[in-house]
C-alpha positions as CSV (number, residue, x, y, z in Angstrom):
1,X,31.5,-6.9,63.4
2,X,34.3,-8.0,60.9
3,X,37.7,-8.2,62.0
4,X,39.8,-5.4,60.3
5,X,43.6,-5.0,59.9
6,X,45.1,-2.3,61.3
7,X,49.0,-0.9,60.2
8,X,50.4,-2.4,63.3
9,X,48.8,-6.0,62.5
10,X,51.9,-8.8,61.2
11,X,50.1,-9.4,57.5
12,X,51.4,-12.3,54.9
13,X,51.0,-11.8,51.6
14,X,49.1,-14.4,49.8
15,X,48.2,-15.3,45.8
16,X,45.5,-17.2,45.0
17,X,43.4,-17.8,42.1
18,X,39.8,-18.6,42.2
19,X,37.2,-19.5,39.8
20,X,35.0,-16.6,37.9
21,X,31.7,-16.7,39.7
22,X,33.8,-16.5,43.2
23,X,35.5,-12.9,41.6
24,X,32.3,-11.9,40.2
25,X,30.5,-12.6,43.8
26,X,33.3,-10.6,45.5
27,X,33.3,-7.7,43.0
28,X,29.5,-7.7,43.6
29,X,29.5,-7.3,47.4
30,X,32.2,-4.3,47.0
31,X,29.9,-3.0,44.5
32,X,26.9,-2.9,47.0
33,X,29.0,-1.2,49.5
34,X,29.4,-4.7,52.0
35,X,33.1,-4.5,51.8
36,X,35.1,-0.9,50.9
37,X,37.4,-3.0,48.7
38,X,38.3,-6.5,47.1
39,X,41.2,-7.0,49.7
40,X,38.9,-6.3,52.7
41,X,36.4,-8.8,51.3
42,X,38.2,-11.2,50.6
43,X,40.0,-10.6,54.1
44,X,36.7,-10.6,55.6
45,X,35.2,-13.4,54.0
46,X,38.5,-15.7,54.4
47,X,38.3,-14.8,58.1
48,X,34.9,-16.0,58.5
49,X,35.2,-19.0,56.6
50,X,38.0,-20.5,58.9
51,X,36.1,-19.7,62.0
52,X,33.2,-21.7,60.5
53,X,35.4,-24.6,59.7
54,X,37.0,-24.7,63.2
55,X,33.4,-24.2,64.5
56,X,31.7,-27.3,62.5
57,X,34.5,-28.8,60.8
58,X,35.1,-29.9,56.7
59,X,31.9,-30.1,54.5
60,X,31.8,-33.4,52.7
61,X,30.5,-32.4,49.2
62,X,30.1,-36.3,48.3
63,X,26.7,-37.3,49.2
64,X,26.0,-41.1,51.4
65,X,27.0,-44.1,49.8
66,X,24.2,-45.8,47.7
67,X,21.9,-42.5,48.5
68,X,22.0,-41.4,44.7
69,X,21.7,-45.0,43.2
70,X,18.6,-46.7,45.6
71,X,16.5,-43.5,46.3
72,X,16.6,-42.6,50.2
73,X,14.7,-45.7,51.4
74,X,17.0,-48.1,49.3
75,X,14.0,-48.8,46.5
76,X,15.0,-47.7,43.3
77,X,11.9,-45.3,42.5
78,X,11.2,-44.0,45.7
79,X,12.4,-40.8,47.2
80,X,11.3,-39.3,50.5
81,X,12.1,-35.7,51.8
């Protein structure tokens, strides 16, 4: 069940700006009725992602060292999965 702020809840104000696709995602889910509004969403979705990263930690986005170059068993033109 998502966490929702109630009138008596201390809230900070915050500006951000985020890339299209994230604003057309979140516009999309408040469309299809998931969230009642863009500030619940992204609320909701803020909430969720920083119990996540306490849970598991930062996502490294950069793949191994020499993966990408030597293929996964270090020969240039073989790849297993």
């Amino acid at each position: 069940m998502p966490l929702r702020a109630t009138p008596n809840d201390s809230m900070a104000k915050v500006e951000i700006t985020v890339p299209e696709h994230l604003e057309m995602q979140i516009a999309q889910m408040v469309e299809e009725g998931e969230f009642l509004n863009r500030e619940d969403a992204i609320e909701d979705l803020l909430s969720t992602g920083l119990k996540a990263y306490k849970t598991s930690g930062p996502i490294d986005d950069e793949e191994e060292p020499g993966l990408e170059d030597d293929g996964m068993m270090g020969h240039e033109d073989e790849y297993v999965f």
